[in-house]
C-alpha positions as CSV (number, residue, x, y, z in Angstrom):
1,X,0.0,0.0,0.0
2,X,1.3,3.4,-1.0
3,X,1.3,6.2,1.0
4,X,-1.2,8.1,-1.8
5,X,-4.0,5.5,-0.9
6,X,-4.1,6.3,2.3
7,X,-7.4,8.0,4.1
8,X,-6.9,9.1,7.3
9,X,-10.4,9.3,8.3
10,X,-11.0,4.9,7.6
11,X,-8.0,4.9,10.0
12,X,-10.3,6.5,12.6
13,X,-12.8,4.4,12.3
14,X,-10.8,1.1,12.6
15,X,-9.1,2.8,15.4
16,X,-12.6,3.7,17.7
17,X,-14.1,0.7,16.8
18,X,-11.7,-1.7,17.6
19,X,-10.7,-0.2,21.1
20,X,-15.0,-0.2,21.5
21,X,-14.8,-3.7,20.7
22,X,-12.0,-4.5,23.3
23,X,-12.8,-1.9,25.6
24,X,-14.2,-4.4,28.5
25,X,-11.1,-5.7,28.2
26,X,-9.7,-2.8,29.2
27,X,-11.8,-2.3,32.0
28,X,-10.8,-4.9,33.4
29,X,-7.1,-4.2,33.5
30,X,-7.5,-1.8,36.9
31,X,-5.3,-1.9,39.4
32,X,-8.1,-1.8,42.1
33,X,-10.3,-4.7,42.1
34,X,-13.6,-1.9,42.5
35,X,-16.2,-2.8,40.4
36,X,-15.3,1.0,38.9
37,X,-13.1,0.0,36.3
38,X,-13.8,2.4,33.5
39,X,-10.7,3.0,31.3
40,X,-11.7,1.1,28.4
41,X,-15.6,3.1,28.8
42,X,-13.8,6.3,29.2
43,X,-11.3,6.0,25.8
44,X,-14.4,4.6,24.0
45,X,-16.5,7.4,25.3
46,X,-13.8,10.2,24.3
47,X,-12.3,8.5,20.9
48,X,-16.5,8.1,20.1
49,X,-17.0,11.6,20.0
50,X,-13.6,12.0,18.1
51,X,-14.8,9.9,15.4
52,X,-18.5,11.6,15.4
53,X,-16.6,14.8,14.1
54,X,-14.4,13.2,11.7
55,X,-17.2,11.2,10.1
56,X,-19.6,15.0,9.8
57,X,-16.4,16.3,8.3
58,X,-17.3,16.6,4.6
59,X,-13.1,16.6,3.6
60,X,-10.5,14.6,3.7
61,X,-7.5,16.8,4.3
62,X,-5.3,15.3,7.0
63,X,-4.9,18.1,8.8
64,X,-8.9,19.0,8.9
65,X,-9.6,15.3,9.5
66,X,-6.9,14.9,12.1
67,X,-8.4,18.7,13.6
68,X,-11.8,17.0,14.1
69,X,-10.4,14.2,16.3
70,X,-8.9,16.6,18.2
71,X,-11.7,18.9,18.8
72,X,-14.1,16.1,19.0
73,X,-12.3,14.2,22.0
74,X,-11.5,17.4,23.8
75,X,-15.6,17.9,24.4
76,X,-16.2,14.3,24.8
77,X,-13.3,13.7,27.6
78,X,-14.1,11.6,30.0
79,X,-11.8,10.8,33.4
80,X,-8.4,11.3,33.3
81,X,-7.7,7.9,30.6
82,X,-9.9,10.3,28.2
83,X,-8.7,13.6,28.9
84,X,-4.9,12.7,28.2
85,X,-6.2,10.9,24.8
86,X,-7.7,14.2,23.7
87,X,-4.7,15.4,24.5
88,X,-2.8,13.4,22.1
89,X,-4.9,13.4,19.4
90,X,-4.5,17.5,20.0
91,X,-0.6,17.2,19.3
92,X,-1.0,14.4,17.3
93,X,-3.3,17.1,15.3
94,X,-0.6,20.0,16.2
95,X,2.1,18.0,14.3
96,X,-0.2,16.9,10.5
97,X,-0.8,21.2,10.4
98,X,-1.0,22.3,6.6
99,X,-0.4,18.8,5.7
100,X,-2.3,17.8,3.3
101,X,-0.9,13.8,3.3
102,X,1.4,11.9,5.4
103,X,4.4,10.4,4.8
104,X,6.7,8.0,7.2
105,X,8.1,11.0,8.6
106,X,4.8,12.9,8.9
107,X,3.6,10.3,11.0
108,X,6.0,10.0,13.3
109,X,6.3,13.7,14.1
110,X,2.6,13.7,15.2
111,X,3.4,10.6,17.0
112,X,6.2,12.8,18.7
113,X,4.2,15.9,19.0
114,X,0.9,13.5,20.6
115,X,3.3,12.2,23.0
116,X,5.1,15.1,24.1
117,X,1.1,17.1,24.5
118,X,0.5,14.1,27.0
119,X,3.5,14.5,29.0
120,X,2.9,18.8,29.4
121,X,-0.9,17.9,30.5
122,X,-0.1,16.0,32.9
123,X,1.3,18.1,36.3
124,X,3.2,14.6,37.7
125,X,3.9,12.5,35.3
126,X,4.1,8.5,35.8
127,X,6.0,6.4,33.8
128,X,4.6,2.7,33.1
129,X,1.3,4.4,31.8
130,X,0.0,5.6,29.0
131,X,2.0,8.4,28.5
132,X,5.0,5.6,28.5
133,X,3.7,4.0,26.1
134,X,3.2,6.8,23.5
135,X,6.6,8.4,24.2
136,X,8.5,5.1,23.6
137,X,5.7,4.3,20.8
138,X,7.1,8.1,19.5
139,X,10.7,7.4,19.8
140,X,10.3,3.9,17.8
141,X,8.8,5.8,14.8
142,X,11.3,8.9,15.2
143,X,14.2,6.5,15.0
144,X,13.0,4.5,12.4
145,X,10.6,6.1,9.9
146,X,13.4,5.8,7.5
147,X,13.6,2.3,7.0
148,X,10.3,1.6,5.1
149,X,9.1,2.0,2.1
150,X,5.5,2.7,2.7
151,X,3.2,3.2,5.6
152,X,1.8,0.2,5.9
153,X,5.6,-1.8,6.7
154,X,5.9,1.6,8.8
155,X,2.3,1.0,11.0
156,X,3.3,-2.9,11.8
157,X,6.2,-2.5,13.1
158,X,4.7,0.5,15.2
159,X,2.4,-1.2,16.7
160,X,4.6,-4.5,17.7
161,X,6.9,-1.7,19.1
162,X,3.6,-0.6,21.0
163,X,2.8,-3.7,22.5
164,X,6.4,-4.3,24.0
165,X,6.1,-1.0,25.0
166,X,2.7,-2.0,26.9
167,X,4.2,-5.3,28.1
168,X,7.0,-3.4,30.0
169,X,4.6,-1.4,32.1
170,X,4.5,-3.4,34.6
171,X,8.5,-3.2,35.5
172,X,8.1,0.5,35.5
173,X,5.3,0.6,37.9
174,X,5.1,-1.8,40.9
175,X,1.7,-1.5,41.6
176,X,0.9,-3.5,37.8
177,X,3.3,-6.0,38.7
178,X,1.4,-6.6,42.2
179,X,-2.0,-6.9,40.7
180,X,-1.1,-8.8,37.5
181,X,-2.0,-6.5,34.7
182,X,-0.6,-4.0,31.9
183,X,-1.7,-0.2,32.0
184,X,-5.2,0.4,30.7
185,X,-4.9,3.4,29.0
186,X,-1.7,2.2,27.5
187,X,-4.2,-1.0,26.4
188,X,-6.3,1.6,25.2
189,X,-3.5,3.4,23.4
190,X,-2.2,-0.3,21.5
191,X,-6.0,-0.5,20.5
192,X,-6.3,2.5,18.9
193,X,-2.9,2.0,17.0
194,X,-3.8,-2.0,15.9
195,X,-7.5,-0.2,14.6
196,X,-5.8,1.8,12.6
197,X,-3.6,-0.7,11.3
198,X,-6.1,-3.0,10.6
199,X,-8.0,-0.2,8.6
200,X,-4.7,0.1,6.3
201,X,-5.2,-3.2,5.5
202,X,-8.0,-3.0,4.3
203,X,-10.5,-5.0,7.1
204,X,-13.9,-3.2,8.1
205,X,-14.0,-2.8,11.3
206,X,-17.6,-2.2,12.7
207,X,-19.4,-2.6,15.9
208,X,-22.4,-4.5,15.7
209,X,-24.9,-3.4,17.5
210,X,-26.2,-0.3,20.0
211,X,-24.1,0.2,22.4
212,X,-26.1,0.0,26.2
213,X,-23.2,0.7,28.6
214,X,-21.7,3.5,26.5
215,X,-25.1,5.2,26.3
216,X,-26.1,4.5,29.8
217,X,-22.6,6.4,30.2
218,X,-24.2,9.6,28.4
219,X,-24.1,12.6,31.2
220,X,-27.1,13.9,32.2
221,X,-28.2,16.9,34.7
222,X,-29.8,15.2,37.3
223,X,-33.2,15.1,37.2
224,X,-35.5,16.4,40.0
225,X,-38.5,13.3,39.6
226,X,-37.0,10.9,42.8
227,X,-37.1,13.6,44.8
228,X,-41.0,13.3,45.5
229,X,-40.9,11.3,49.0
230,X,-41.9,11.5,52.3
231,X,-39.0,13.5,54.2
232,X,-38.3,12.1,57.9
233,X,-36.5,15.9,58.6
234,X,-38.3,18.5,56.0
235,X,-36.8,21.8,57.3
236,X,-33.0,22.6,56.1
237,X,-31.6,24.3,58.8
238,X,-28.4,26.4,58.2
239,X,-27.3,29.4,60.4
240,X,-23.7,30.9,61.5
241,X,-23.1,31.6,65.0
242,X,-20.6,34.4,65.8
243,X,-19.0,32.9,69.4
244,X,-16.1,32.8,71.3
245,X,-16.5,29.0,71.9
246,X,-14.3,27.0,70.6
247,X,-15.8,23.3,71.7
248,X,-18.5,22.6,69.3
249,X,-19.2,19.2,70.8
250,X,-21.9,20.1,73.0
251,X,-23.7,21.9,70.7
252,X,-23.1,18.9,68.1
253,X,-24.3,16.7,70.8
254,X,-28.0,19.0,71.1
255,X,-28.2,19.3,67.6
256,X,-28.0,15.1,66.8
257,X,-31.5,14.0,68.2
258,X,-33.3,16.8,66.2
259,X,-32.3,15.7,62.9
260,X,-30.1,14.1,60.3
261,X,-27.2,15.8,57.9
262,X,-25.7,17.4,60.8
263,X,-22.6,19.8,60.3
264,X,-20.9,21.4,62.3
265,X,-17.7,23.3,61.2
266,X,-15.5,26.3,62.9
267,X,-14.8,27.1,66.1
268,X,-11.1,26.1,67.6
269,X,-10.2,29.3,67.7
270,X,-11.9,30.7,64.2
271,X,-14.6,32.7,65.6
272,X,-17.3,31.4,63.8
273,X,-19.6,28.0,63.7
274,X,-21.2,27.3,60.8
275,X,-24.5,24.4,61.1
276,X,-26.6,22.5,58.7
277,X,-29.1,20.3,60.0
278,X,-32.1,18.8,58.7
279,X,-34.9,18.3,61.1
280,X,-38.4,19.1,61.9
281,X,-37.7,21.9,64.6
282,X,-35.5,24.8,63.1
283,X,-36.5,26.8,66.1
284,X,-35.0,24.4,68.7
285,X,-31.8,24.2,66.6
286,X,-31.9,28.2,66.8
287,X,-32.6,27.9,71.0
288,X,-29.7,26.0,71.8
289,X,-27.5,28.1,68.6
290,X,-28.3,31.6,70.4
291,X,-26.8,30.0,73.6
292,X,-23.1,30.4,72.4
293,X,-23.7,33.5,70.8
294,X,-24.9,36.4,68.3
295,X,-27.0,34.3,64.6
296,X,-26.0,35.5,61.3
297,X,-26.9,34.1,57.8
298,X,-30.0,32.0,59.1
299,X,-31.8,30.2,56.6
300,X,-34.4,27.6,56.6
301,X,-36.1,26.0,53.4
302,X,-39.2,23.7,53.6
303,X,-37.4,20.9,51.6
304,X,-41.0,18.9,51.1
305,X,-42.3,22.2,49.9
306,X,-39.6,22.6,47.4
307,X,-39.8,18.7,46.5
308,X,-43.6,18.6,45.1
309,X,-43.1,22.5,43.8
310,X,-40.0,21.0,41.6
311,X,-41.5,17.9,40.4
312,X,-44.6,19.7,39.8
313,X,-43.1,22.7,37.9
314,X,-39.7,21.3,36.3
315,X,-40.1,24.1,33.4
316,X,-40.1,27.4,36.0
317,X,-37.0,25.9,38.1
318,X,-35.0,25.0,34.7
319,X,-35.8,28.8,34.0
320,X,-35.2,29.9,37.3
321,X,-31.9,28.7,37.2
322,X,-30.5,30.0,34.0
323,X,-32.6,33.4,35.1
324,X,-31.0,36.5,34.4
325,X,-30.6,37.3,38.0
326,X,-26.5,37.4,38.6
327,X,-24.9,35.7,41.9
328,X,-21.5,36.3,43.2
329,X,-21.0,32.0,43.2
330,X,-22.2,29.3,41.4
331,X,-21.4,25.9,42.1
332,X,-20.8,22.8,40.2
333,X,-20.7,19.6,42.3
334,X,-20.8,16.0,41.0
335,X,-22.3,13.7,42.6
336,X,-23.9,9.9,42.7
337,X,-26.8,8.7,44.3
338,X,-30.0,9.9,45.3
339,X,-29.2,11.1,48.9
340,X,-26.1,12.6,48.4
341,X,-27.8,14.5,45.4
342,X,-30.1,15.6,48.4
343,X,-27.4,17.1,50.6
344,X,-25.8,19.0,47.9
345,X,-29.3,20.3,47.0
346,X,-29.4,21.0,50.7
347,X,-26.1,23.0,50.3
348,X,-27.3,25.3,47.6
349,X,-25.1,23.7,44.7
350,X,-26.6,24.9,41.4
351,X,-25.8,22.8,39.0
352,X,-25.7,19.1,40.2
353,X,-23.7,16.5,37.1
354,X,-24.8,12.8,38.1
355,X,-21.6,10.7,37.7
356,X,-18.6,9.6,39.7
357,X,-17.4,6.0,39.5
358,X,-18.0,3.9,36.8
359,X,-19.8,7.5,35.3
360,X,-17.3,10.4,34.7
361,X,-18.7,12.9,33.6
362,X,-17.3,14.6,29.7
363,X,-15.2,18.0,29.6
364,X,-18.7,19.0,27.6
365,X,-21.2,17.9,30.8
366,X,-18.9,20.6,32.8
367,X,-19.1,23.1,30.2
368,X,-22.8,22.8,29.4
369,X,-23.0,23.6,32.8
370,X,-20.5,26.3,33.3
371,X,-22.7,28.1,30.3
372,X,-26.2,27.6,32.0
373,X,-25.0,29.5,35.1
374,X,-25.4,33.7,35.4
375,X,-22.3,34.2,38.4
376,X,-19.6,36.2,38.8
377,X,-17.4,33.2,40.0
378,X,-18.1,29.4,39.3
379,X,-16.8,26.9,41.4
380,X,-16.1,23.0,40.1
381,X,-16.2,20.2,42.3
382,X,-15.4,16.9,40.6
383,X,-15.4,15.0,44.1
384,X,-13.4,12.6,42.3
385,X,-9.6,11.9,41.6
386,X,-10.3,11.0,37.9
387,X,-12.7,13.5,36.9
388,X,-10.4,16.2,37.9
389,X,-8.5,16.7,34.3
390,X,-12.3,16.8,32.8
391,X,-13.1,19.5,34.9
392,X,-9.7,21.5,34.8
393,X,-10.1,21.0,30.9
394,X,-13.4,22.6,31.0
395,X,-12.3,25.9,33.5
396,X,-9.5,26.2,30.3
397,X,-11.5,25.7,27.3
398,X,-14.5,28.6,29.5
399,X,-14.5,32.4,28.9
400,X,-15.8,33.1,32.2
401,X,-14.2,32.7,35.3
402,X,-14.0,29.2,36.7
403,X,-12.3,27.8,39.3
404,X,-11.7,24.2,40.2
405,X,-11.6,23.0,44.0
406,X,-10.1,19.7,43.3
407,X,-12.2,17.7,45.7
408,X,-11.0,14.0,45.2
409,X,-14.4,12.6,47.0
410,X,-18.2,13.4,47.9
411,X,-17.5,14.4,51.7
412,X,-14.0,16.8,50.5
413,X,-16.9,18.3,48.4
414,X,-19.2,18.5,51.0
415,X,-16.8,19.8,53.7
416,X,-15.7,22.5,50.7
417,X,-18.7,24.4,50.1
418,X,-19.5,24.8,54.5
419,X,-16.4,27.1,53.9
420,X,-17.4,28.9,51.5
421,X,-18.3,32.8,51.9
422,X,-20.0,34.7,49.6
423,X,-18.6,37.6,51.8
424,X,-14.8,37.0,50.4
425,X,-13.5,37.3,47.3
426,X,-12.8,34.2,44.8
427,X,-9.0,33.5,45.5
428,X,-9.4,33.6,49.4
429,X,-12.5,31.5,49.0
430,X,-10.9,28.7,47.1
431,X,-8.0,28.8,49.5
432,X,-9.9,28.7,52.6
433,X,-11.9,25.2,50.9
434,X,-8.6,23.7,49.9
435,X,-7.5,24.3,53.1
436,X,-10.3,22.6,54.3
437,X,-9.4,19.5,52.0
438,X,-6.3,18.4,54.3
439,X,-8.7,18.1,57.1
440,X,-11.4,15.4,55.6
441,X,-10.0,11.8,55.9
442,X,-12.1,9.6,53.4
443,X,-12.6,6.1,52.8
444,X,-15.1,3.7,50.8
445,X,-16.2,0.1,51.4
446,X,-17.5,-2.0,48.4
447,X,-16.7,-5.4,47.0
448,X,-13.6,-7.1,44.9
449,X,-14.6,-7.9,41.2
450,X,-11.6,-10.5,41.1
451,X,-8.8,-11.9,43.0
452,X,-6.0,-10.1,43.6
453,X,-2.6,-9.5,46.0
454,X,-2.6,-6.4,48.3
455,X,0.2,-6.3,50.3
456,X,1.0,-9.6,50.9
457,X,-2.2,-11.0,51.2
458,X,-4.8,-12.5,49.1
459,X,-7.9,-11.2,48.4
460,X,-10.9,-13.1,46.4
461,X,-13.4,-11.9,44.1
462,X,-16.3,-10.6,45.5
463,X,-15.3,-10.1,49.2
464,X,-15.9,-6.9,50.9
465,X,-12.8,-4.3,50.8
466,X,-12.1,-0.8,52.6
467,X,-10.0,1.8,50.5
468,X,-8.7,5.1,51.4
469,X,-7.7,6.3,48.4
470,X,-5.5,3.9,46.8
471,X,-5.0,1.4,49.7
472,X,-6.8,-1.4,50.6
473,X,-7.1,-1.2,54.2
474,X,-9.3,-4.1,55.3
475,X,-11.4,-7.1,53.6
476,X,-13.5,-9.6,54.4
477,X,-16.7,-11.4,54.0
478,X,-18.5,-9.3,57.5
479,X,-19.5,-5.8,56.0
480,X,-19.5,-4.4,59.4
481,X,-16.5,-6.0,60.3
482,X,-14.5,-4.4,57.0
483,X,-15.7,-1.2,57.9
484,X,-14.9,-1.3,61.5
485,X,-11.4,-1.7,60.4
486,X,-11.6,0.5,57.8
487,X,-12.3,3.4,60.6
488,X,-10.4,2.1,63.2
489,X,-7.0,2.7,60.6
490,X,-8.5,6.4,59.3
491,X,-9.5,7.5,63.3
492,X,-6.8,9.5,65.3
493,X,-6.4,11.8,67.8
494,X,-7.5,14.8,66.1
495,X,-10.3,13.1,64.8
496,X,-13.9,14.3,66.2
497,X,-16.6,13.3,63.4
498,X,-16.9,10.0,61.7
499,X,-19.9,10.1,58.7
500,X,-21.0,7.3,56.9
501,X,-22.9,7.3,53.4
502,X,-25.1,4.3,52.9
503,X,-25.2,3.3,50.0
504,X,-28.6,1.7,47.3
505,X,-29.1,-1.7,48.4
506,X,-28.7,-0.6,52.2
507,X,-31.9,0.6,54.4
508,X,-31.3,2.5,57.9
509,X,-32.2,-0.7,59.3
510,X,-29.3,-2.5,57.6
511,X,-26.7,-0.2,59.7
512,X,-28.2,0.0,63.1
513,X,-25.7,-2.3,64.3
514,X,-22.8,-1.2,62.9
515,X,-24.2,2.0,64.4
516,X,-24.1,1.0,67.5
517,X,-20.8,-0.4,67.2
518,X,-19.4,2.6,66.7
519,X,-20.9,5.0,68.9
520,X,-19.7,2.4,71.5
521,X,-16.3,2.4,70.2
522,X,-16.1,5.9,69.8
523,X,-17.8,7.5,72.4
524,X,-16.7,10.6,72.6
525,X,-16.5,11.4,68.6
526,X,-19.7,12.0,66.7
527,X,-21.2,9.3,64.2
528,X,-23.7,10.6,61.7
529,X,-25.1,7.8,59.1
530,X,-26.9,9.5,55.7
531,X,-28.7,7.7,53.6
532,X,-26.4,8.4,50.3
533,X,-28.2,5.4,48.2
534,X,-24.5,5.5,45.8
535,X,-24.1,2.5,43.8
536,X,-21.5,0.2,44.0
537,X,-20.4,1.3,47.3
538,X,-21.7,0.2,50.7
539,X,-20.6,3.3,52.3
540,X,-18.9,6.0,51.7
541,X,-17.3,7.8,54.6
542,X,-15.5,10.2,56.1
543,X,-13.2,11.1,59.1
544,X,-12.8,14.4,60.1
């Protein structure tokens, strides 16, 4: 095949759809045996979009067609896997300019010029990941180019080299070699390259079929129709009290009985208590409040009130919210599951994206939103580690001004806005909730979706594990018992709240004991259970 016969845009589509055809593969190349493992939905989600541009694209000039892929994936990035591939197909792009075809060389310049975008994108790089495999992918072509006759000789041997490359990922970061797999986006990556291949072959590549996880994956705003239930607590409660006092475990320990999604933040020395609470007595919340000191900022909403007027009048609240009426701050949160949905409500976020794991939302689902809001300021909160690029992409790719929080979970997202003060300006605001960031311990509990090595020790599919973060703290086949260890490792000294989001599958009932386990153990801290009804996870929760 001769480089005149090639069409960049049926490289595309062999490239898409044969990394959507191996992309549950992929997914299950995570290190973390979470039943989250979205890589391979992420790259499919992001190069899908890529390939919906290129295939509207009406010529076939490499450098338009190569443009399109670019600008396609950058709106359609999804978690960090599909932000860095937008960011290669952008250099990739950046190195075909005013090309019109592409020879050996050609090729491997973009190669070089995708690779090197990936690596300035990312603030820490880590080798033995995707970006590994594209820069020694890169260097292959750059060295060689000038060997082969024709693309197609070229593209083979580039995608052996990428393979090897993928195989060696494993020696360059420890935690593959513990669990037993390659890097996922890197798998992604060899996909992508052996589609393309395959197109200059001349096979069809096509996926049969409609897609139901990828559009299941499609980000929605959150719709308002589950929120039509019986409230236990229908009065949000939130007030500042101006006090001297720095203990705020007496008044924590008044405020408990009346109510659920109790916070209490300040004091030690700051001044200031700020509360949330939702109960059916606002005014005996206020009674024991005025005890400590002078009330400021008091606000109560009838949350049943506002349920059955939203459900009943979606079109005036949609309008209502992109009204022409300016705030100082709009926020952005993200956030999975019907009760935490709730809470952020609760909290006065504007904008709420449903997604998290297994659901990260696109650079686009951030910007869609960004647009719809009339502020001055407009804070993101991804609440999760690999949604962070998406949302950072969307702040750069915004005219207004945006500002990202980088809220790795749902309770550093939560514990973020009861800083906030619409009194201060933007940079002291976001450095006060960043701040507050280093103070929120968080962990998960859910289940193993194979078996795996953690440390030493074996772990088999579909027992019960406790993360923080990255680490697997505990497992098990006792729920309690995992999350009882779980806390026990995140609880010190300082520590004075323990929260725990329940997650769908779980009623109150189901953690009563567990409850009372760790009121026992922890008698003088605070445990609060909220009904979070996330899936996947049993609980999500939070030291503090």
């Amino acid at each position: 095949m001769t480089n005149k016969n090639i069409s960049l845009k049926s490289c595309i589509n062999g490239a898409v759809n044969f990394l959507l055809m191996n992309k549950d593969h992929v997914n299950t190349l995570n290190v973390f045996p979470v039943p989250d493992g979205d890589t391979g939905t992420n790259m499919g989600l992001t190069s899908k979009s890529a390939l919906k541009q290129v295939n509207e694209l009406q010529s076939d000039d490499v450098y338009e067609v190569a443009l399109a892929a670019s600008r396609g994936s950058l709106m359609g990035a999804r978690g960090n896997s599909g932000v860095i591939l937008s960011q290669f197909l952008r250099g990739f792009a950046e190195g075909l300019k005013d090309k019109k075809v592409i020879t050996n060389k050609d090729f491997a310049k973009a190669l070089k010029s995708a690779s090197d975008t990936t690596y300035k994108a990312v603030m820490k790089p880590t080798e033995g990941t995707i970006l590994t495999v594209g820069r020694e992918t890169a260097d292959f072509a750059m060295k060689n180019y000038s060997k082969y006759e024709n693309i197609l000789d070229f593209m083979e041997d580039i995608v052996k080299a990428s393979k090897e490359s993928l195989e060696r990922t494993p020696e360059k970061l420890p935690v593959l070699k513990e669990a037993g797999v390659v890097d996922s986006g890197g798998a992604g990556l060899v996909y992508l390259l052996e589609g393309a291949l395959r197109a200059l072959r001349g096979e069809v590549i096509e996926v049969v079929g409609e897609d139901e996880e990828l559009k299941k994956k499609e980000q929605k705003e959150i719709s308002f129709d589950d929120y039509d239930k019986d409230l236990e607590f229908g009065y949000c409660t939130e007030f500042v009290i101006r006090t001297d006092i720095d203990d705020t475990d007496e008044l924590k320990n008044k405020l408990m009985p009346l109510g659920d999604c109790l916070l209490v933040v300040g004091g030690a020395g700051t001044g200031v208590i700020k509360v949330h609470v939702h109960t059916n007595n606002p005014g005996r919340a206020l009674e024991y409040a005025v005890e400590l000191g002078q009330l400021q900022d008091i606000k109560i909403d009838n949350m049943r009130y506002q349920h059955k007027e939203t459900l009943f009048d979606e079109a005036e609240v949609e309008k209502a919210r992109k009204s022409n009426i300016k705030k100082k701050y709009a926020i952005v949160s993200v956030s999975m599951g019907e009760g935490i949905n709730e809470v952020f409500n609760s909290l006065n976020v504007d904008y709420i994206i449903e997604g998290g794991q297994t659901m990260n939302p696109s650079t686009e689902d951030f910007l869609k939103a960004i647009d719809s809001l009339n502020a001055d300021h407009i804070i993101l909160l991804p609440n999760n580690s690999n949604i962070i690029l998406a949302a950072n992409q969307a702040k750069e790719l915004s005219d207004k001004d945006v500002y990202v929080v980088e809220t790795k979970s749902v309770p550093q997202g939560i514990g973020a806005l009861f800083v906030l003060d619409e009194e201060k300006d933007p940079e002291e605001n976001i450095e006060n909730m960043k701040e507050e960031l280093n103070h929120i311990k968080t962990g998960s509990v859910t289940y193993a979706v194979r078996d795996t090595t953690s440390n030493g020790s074996q772990i088999k599919k579909d027992q019960i594990i406790g993360l923080t973060g990255k680490e697997i703290e505990s497992f098990g086949d006792d729920l309690d018992e995992v999350t009882e260890k779980l806390i026990e490792k995140m609880v010190d000294d300082e520590s004075s709240v323990i929260t725990l989001y329940y997650g769908n599958g779980l009623e109150e009932e189901d953690t009563e004991n567990l409850m009372d386990k760790l009121e026992e153990t922890y008698d003088e801290l605070d445990v609060v259970f909220v009904r979070g009804a996330q899936p996947l996870y049993y609980y999500i929760l939070s030291v503090e």
